[in-house]
BAFI-3210 file (N, C-alpha, C; in Angstrom, 3 decimals, decimal comma, padded with zeros to 6 digits):
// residues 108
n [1|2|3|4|5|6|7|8|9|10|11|12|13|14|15|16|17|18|19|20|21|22|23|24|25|26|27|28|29|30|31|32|33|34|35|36|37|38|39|40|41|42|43|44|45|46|47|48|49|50|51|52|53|54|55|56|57|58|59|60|61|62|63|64|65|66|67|68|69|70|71|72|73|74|75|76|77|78|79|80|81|82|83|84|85|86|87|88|89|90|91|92|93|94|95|96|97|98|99|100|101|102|103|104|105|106|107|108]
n.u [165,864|167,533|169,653|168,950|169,151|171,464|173,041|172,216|172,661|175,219|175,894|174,297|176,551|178,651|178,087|177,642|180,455|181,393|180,460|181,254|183,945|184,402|182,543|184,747|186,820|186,629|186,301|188,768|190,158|189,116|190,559|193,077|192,909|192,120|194,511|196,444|195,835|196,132|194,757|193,333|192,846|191,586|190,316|187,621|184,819|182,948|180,798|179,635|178,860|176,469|174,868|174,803|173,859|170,831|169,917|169,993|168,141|166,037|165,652|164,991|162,853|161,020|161,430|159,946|157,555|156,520|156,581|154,526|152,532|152,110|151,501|148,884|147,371|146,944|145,721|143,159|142,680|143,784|143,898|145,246|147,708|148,424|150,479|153,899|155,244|154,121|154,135|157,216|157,059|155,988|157,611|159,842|159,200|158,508|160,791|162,713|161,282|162,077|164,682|164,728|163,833|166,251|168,325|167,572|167,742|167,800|168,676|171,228]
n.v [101,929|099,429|100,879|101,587|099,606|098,484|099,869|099,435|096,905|097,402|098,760|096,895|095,252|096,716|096,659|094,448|093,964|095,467|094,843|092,100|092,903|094,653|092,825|090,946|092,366|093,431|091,109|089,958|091,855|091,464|088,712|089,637|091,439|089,234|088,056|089,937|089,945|087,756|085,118|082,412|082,387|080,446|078,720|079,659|078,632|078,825|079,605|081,494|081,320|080,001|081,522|084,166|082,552|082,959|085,582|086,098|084,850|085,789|088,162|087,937|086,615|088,785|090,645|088,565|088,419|091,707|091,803|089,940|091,203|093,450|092,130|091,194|093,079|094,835|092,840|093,082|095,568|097,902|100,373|101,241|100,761|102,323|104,297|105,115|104,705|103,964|100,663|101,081|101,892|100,051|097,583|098,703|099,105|096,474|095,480|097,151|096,511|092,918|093,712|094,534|092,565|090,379|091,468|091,858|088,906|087,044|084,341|084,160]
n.w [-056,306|-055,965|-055,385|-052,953|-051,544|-051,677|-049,742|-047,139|-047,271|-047,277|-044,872|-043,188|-043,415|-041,947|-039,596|-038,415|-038,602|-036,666|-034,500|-034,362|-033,335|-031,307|-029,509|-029,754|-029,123|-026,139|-025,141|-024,943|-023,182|-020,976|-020,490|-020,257|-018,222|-016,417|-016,241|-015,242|-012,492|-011,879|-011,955|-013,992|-017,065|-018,538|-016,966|-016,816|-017,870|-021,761|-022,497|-024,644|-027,251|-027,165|-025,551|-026,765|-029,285|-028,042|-027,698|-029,542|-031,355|-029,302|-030,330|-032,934|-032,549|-031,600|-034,103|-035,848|-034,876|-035,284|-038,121|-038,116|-036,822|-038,648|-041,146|-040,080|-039,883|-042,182|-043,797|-042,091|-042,312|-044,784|-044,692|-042,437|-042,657|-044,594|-044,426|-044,811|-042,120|-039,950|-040,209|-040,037|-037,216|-035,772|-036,068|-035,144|-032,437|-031,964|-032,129|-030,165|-028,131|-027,719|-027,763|-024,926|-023,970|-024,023|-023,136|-020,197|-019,490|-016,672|-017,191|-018,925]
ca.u [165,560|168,642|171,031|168,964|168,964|172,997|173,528|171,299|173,505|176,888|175,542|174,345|177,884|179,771|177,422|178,029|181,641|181,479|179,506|182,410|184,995|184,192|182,784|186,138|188,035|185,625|186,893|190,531|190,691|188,724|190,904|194,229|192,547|192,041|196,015|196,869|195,332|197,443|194,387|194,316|191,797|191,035|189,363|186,374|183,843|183,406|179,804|179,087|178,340|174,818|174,204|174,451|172,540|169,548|169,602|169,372|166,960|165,025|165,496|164,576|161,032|160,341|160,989|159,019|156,075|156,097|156,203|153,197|151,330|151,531|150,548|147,690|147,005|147,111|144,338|142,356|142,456|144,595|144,355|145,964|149,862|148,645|151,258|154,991|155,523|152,770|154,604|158,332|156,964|155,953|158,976|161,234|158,251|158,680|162,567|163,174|161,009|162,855|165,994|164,954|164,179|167,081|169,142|167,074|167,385|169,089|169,546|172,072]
ca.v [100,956|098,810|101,283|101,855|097,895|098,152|100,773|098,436|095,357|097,740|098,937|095,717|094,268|097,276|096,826|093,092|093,452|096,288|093,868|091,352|093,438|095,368|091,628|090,187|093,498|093,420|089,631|089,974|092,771|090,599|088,254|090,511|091,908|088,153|087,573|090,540|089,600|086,088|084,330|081,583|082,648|079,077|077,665|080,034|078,098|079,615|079,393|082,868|081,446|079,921|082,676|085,305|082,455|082,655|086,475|086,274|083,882|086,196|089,641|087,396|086,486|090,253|090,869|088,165|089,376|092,762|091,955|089,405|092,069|094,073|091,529|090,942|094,734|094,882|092,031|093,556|097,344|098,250|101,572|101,246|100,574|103,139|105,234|104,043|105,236|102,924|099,454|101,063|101,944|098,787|096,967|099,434|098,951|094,927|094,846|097,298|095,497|092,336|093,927|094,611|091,253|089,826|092,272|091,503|087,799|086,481|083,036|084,319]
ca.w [-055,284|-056,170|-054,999|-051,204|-050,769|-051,374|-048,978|-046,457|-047,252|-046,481|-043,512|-041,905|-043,023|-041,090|-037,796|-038,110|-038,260|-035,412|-033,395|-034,070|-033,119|-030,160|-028,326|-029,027|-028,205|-024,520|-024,269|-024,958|-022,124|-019,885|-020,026|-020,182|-016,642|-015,406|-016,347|-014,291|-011,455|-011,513|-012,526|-014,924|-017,818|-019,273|-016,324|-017,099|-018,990|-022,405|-023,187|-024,823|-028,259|-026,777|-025,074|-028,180|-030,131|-027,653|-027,406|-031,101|-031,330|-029,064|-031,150|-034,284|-032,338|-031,813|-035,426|-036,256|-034,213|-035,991|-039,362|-038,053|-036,583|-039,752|-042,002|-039,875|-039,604|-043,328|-044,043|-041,616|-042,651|-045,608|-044,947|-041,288|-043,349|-045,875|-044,305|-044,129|-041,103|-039,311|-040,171|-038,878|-035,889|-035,354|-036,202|-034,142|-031,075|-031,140|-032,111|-028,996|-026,500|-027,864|-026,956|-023,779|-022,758|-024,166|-022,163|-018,743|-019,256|-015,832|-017,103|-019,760]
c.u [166,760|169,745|170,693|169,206|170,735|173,693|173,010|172,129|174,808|176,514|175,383|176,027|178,647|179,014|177,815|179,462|181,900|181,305|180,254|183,513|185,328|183,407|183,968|187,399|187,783|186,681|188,384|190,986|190,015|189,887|192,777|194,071|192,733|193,916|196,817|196,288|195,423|195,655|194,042|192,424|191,347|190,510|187,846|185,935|183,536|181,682|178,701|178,596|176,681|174,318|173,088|173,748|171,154|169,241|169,654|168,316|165,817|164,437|165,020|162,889|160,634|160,048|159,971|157,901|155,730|156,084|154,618|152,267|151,166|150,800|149,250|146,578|146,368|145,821|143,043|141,452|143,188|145,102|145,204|147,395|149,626|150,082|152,957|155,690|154,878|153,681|156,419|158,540|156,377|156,538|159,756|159,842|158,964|160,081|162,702|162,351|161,640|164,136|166,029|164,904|165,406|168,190|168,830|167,088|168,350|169,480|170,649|173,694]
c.v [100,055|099,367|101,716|100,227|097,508|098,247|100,128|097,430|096,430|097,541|098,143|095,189|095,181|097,091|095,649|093,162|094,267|095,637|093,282|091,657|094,181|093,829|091,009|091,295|093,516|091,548|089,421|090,631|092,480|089,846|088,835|090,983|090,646|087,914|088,372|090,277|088,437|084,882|083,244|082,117|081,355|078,512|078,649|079,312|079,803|079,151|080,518|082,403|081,134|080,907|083,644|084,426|082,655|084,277|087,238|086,058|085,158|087,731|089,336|087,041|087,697|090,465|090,302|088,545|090,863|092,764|090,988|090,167|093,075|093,746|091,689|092,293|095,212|094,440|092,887|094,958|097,640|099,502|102,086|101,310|101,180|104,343|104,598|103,777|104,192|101,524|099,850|101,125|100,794|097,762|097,321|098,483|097,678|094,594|095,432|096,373|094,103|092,217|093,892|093,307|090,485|090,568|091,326|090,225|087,415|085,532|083,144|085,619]
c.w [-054,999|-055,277|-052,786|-050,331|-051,151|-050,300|-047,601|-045,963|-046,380|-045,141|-042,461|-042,141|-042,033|-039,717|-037,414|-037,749|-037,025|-034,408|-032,608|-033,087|-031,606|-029,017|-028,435|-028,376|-026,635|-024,059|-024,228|-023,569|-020,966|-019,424|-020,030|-018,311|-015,642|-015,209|-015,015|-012,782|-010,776|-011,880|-013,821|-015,734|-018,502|-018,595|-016,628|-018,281|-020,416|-023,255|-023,885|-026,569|-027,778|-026,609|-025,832|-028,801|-029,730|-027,583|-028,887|-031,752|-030,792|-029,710|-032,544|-034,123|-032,550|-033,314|-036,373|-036,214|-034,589|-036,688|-039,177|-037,473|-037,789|-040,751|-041,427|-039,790|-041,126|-043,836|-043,376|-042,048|-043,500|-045,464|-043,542|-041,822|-044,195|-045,461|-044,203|-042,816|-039,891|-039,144|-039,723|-037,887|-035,136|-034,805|-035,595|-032,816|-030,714|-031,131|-030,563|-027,486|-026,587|-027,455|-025,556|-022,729|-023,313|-023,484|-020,624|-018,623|-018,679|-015,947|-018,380|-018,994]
res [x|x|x|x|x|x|x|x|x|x|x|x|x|x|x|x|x|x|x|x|x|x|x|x|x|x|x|x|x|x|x|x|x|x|x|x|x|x|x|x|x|x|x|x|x|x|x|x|x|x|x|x|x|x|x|x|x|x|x|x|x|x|x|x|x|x|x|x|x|x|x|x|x|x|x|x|x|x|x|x|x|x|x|x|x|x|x|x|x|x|x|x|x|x|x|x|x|x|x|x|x|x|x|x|x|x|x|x]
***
């Protein structure tokens, strides 16, 4: 058990740093493009940390909301999460519709 909850930890650290790496590689060559184009890249406002916290915020509700529909699934029926399969498909269900509105959200 020890050694699948390591492999877990790597994993989120290499997606995290992927994450990192590829939005500041996207913003460097943004503003490499704005340079060429004789514009001045510092008058753009620079408010992308909010942003990513609110489209975190909102992939952290989803998750919330599927481990709270399992619990409640659980109490209810035990034998409904007798399978493991039952409570990932859950968790994928509400993370991806999560994603999707944090994608589609035009005030970000």
């Amino acid at each position: 058990m020890s050694d699948a909850i390591a492999v877990l930890l790597i994993c989120l650290g290499v997606f995290i740093f992927l994450a990192l790496f590829f939005s500041q590689r996207a913003r460097h060559l943004e503003r490499m493009k704005m340079i060429e184009k004789g514009l001045n890249p510092d008058t753009i406002r620079e408010d992308g940390g909010r942003l990513l916290g609110k489209k975190i915020g909102i992939i952290a509700v989803g998750l919330g909301a599927g481990l709270c529909i399992i619990a409640i699934l659980a109490l209810i029926n035990p034998k409904l999460i007798n399978s493991n399969a039952m409570p990932l498909a859950i968790v994928i269900l509400c993370c991806g519709i999560s994603l999707i509105v944090a994608n589609k959200d035009k005030r970000s």
